[in-house]
N, C-alpha and C positions, 0 to 999 in steps of 0.2 A: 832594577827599578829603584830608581829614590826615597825617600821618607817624602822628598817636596812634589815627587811627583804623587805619590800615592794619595795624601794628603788633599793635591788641586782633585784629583782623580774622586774623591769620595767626597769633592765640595760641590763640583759639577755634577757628581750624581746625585745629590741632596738638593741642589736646583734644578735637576730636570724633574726629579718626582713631583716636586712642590707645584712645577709650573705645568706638570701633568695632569694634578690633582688641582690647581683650578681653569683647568680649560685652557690653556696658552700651549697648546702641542707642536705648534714651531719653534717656538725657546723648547719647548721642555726636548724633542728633536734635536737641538742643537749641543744644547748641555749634556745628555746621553751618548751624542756622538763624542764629542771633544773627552767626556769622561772615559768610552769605550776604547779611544785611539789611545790612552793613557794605560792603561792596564794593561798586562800580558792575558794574550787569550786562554789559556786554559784556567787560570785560576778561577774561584768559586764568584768572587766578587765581579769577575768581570762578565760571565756568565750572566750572574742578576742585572747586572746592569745591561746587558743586549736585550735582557726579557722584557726590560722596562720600555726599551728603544722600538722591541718589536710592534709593541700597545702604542707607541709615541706615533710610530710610521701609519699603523692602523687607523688612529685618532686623525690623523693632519691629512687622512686621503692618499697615503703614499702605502696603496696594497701591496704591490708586487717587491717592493723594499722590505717587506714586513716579511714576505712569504718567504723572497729567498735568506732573509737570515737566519729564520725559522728553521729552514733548511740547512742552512750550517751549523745550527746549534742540536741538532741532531744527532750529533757525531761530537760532541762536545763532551769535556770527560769529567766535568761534574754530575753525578747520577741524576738528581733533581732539576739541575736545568736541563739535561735529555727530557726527563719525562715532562714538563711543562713545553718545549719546543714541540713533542708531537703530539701534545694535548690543542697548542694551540694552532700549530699548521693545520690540522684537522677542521678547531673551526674557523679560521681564514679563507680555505678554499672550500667551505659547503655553500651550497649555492643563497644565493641572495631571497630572497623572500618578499612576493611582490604585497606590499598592505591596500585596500582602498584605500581611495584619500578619504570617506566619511571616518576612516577610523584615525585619522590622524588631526594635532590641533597643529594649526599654521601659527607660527610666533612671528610677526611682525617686525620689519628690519626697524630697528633704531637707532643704526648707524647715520642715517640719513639727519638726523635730528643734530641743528645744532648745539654747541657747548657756550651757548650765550642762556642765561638761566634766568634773562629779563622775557626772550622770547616763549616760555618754556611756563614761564607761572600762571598757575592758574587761581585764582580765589572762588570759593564759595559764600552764598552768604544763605542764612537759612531765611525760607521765603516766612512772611508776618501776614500768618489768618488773620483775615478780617472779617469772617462769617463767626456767627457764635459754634461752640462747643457743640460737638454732635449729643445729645443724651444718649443712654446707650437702655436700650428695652430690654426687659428680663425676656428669656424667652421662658416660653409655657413646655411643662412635658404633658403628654399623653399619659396617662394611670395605667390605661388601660394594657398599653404595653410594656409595663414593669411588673419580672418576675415579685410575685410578693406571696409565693411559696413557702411553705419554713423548711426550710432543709435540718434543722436542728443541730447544725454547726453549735448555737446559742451555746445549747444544753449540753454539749460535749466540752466546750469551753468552759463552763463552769464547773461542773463535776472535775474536770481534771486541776481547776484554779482552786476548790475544796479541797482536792485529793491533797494536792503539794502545801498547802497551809496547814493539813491534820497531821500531814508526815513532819513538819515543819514543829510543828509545837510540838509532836509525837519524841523526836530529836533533843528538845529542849527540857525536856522534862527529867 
């Protein structure tokens, strides 16, 4: 292998992570591949980069792509990507898990929406009372339903505000 190829090999996987990491999983798919064809298969790097490709395949709806390379990388003879292949074959093939839909929020396609930004504006304008000012009434309390017990918090607050001012000068003397 090359310096030029290793080099495209670890530019490609540096754009497929990026386009993994914001949601473009068929670039990022594509770049993971093109980088993975680039590498010799046992090495550590090319490892991580199938693991990424497996998440990419997962990501973009392509399971059973995902699952059989899982599967090959099982047998793979960097230790750590064995143990992440059968961490994640595991959860690939557990089964799917059905949610209501009251527990789901629907996000609304906005593909549909044109990219003309004249069709698209909306202005606000704040609407002009023309009724006078509400006044706003104190409300009344009830007496009768406030505690107006002495718990003698007061007098323990005090005694200890004495205490710390005789220590206080007690100190300074």
């Amino acid at each position: 292998m090359t310096t030029d190829s290793l080099e495209l090999a670890k530019s490609k996987y540096q754009n497929g992570k990026a386009a993994f990491e914001n949601g473009q999983y068929r670039e990022a798919v594509d770049n993971l591949e093109k980088a993975s064809a680039l590498l010799a298969r046992n090495t550590r790097l090319a490892g991580e980069v199938d693991i990424w490709l497996v998440n990419a395949y997962e990501a973009a709806g392509r399971s059973q792509d995902a699952i059989a390379l899982c599967q090959q990388l099982r047998r793979h003879p960097h230790h750590e990507t064995r143990l992440q292949a059968k961490r994640l074959v595991y959860i690939l093939q557990a089964p799917k898990l059905k949610r209501p839909k009251e527990w789901m929020t629907e996000i609304p396609d906005l593909g549909a929406l044109s990219d003309n930004q004249d069709k698209i504006r909306v202005t606000v304008k704040p609407k002009k009372s023309t009724s006078k000012p509400k006044t706003i009434e104190p409300e009344y309390i009830d007496l009768s339903q406030v505690n107006t017990k002495d718990n003698r918090f007061i007098w323990v607050a005090l005694i200890g505000v004495l205490l710390t001012i005789s220590y206080l000068i007690w100190l300074s003397v």
